[in-house]
N, C-alpha and C positions, 0 to 999 in steps of 0.2 A: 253475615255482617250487617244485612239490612237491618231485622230482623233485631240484633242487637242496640243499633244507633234508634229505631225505631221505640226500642225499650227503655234506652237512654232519657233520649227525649222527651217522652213522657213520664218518667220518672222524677227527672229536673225540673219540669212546671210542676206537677203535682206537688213537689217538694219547696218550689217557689210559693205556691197557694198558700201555704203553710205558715211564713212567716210574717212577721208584725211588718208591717209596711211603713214604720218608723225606722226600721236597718234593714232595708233589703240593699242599699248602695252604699259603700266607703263615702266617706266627705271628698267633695271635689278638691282640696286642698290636700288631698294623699296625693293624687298627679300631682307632678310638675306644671307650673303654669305654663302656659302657652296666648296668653295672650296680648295679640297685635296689633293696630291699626290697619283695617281695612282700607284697602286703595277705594277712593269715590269713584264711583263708576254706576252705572244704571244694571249692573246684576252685584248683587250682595251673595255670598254663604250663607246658608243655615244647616241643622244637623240632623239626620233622621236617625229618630231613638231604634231604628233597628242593628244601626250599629253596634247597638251594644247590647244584641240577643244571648251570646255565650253567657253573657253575667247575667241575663234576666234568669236564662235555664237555672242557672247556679245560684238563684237566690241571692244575687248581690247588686240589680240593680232594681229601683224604683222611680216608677214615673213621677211621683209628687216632687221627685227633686232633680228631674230633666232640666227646666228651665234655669235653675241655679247655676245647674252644670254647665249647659249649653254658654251661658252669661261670664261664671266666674272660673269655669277649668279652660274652653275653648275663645274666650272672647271673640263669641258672636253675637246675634242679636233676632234671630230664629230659629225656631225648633219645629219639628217635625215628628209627629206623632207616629205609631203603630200599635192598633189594636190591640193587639197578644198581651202590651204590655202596660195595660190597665187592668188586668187581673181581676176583672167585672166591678170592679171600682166604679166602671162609668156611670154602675148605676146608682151611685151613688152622689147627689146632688150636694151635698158637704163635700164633699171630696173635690167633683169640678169648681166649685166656688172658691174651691181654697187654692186650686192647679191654677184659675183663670187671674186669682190675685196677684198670687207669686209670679208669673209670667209680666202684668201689668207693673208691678212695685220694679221689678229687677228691668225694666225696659226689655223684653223681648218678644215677639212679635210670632205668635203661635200661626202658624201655615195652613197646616196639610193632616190629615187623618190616615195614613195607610192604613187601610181596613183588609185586614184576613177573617174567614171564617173557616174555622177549622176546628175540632172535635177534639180537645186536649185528651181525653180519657185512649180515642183510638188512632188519632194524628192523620185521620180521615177529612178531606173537605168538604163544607158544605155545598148546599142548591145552588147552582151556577145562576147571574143573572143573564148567562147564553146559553142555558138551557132548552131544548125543543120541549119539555115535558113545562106545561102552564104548570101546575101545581108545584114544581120546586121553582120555576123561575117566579112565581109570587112569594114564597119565601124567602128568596133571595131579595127581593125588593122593598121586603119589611125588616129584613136583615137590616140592610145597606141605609132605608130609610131611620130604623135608631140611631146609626154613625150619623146619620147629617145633623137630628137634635144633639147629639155628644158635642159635634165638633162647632153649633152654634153656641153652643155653653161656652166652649173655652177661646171662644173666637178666630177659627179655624175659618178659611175663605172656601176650602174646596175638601170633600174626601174620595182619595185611591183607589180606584177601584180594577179587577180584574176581571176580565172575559175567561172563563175556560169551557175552551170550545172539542171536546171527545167525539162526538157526533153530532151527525150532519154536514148539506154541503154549505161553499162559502155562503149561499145564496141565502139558506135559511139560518143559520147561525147569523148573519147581519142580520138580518130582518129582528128575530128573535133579542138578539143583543138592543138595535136603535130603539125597540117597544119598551125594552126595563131601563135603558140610560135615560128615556124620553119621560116616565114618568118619577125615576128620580128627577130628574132637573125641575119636572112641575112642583114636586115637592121642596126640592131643596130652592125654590124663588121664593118661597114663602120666608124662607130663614136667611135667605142671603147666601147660599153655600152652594155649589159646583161640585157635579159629579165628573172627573176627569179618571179618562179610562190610560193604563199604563202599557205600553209593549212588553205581556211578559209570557213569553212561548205562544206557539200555536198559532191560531189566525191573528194575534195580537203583534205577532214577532211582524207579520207582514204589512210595512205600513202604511200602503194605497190602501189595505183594506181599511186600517182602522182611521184610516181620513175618510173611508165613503161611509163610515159609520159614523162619524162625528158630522159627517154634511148632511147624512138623513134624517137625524134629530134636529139641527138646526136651531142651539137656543143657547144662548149667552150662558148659558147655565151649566154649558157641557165644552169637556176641553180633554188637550192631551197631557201626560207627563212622558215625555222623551225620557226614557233610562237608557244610559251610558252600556250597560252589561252587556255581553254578549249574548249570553243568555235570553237576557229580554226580545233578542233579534231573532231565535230559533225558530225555525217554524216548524221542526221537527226531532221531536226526541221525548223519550221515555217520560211522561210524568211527570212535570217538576214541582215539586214540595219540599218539605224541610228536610226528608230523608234519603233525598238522591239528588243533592246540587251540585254533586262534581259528575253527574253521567255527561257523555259527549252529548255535541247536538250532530244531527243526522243531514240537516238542510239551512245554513245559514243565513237570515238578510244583510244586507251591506249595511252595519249598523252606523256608516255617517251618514248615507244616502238615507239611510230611514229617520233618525235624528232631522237632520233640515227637511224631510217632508211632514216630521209630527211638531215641528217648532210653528209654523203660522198658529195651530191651535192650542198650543201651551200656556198652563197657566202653573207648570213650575216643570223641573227638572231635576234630575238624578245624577249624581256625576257618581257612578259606583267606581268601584275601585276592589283591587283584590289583591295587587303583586308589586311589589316595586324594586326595578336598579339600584345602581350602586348612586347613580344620578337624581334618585328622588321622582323616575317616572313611572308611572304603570305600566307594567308590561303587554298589559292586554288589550290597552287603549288609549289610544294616539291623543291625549288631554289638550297640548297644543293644536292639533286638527281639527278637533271638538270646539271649543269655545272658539275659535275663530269661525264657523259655522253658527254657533248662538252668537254671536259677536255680530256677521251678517246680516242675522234675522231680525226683527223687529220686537224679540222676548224683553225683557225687564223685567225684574224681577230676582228672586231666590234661587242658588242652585245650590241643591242639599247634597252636602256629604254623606254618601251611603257604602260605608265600608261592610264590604263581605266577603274580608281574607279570613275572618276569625271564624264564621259560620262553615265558609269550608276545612277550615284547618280541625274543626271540632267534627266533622263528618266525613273524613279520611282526604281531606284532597291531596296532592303531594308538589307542595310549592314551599315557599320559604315567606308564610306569611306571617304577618306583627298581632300583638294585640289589638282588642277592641283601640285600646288608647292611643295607642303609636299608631296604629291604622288610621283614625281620624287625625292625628297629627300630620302624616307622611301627605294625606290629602288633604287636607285646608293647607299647606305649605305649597302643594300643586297648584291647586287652585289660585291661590295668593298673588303665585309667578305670572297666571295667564292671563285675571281679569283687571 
């Protein structure tokens, strides 16, 4: 079964590569509207375009028309990037000029960079920047340091980054991790952009750790993103990539306790989402115990919708999850109620 999903997957980007980047997305007026007046408050909604990975695999979404969507399907007024789904476009300087217009013209307010690296051809990841080996954690840092020019192109304040930590102990995987965050943030001062590290598995799930790592770098330039997931909060379990996101996890954190201890240093936030009642709430995640904990804290700012019932539902999970669309729907409707 791996094995297969694994073939899948790479099959559906290679077959995304493919097309004219003029129809890779339906027009956002095929959804149903959904847009509403945001309650005024000091935390706004935005939307992270990996919500809608099952369409990117299937060749029917495009990032040149995020922002439209984001603006005229969801009535928001942020969007939130993810790597994968610029289809090497970035490097394309017509291309960001034309992303950073459309963004500008439409009033919305581009955020965040979630930066994955990962090897489309064998859906292998790349050099860790917590790697013990110097030679792939220098890669990983000239990786990480092209996202920070992409996302000053499109005016992006921070890019996502992730710790994967296989070997070694706590002691030197921080160490190793604050030395590649520390000379991102050097870098990214130059362009005005922030390297924020996310709780996702592994020493990352634990979030005393990745608060002593955000205090040993020590530079406005460096922050956290609290993700909602549970997942994000594992600190043990098989692997996690695009090919085994329903495996259990082995060793859970308390992901509100960790949530209010990575919120002093946040510079955005994940409200993920997977499963919802007949009530309109997440089954996985207490949404009303959550933002009354960012509610607490001193954050302002963005919290992005990041639905991943359709990512599992595409990779066998066994729930009763919605499309990408009604996904993002059921949760900006959540969110609506709380803040």
């Amino acid at each position: 079964m791996e094995n297969h999903r694994r073939k899948f997957i790479k099959n559906s980007l290679k077959y995304s590569f493919g097309l004219s980047l003029t129809s890779t997305i339906p027009s956002p007026f095929i959804f149903s509207s959904c847009i509403e007046k945001i309650k005024s408050s000091n935390l706004k909604i935005s939307l992270q375009a990996y919500s809608f990975a099952p369409l990117l695999m299937a060749g029917k979404f495009n990032i040149i028309d995020f922002p439209e969507i984001v603006k005229n399907t969801y009535g928001l007024n942020g969007a939130e990037y993810w790597s994968i789904a610029f289809m090497n476009q970035e490097k394309n300087k017509n291309f960001l000029d034309d992303l950073n217009q459309k963004s500008k013209d439409l009033g919305v307010s581009n955020t965040i960079i979630l930066v994955d690296d990962i090897n489309i051809q064998t859906m292998e990841p790349g050099p860790s920047l917590a790697s013990l080996n110097k030679e792939e954690r220098n890669k990983a840092i000239e990786f990480h340091k092209h996202w920070i020019e992409v996302a000053s192109k499109i005016n992006c304040h921070s890019i996502r980054v992730n710790l994967k930590s296989d070997v070694g102990s706590e002691e030197e995987i921080l160490k190793t991790s604050a030395e590649s965050i520390s000379i991102l943030a050097d870098f990214g001062s130059k362009y005005g952009v922030s390297t924020i590290v996310e709780n996702h598995g592994g020493l990352t799930g634990n979030a005393k750790w990745l608060v002593k790592v955000i205090k040993e770098v020590n530079s406005e330039f460096v922050g956290t993103l609290p993700d909602f997931g549970n997942h994000g909060f594992c600190m043990k379990r098989e692997r996690l990539d695009l090919s085994n996101l329903t495996k259990p996890c082995d060793q859970q954190y308390d992901k509100y306790e960790g949530v209010e201890e990575l919120l002093p240093f946040a510079k955005g936030i994940s409200a993920k989402s997977h499963e919802f009642d007949e009530k309109g709430n997440d089954i996985n995640t207490d949404f009303e115990k959550m933002i009354t904990i960012v509610k607490q804290s001193s954050y302002e700012g963005y919290i992005a919708i990041e639905y991943e019932g359709a990512m599992l539902n595409l990779f066998g999970g066994k729930g009763n999850y919605l499309n990408p669309h009604e996904g993002i729907i059921a949760t900006k409707a959540l969110l609506q109620k709380l803040i």
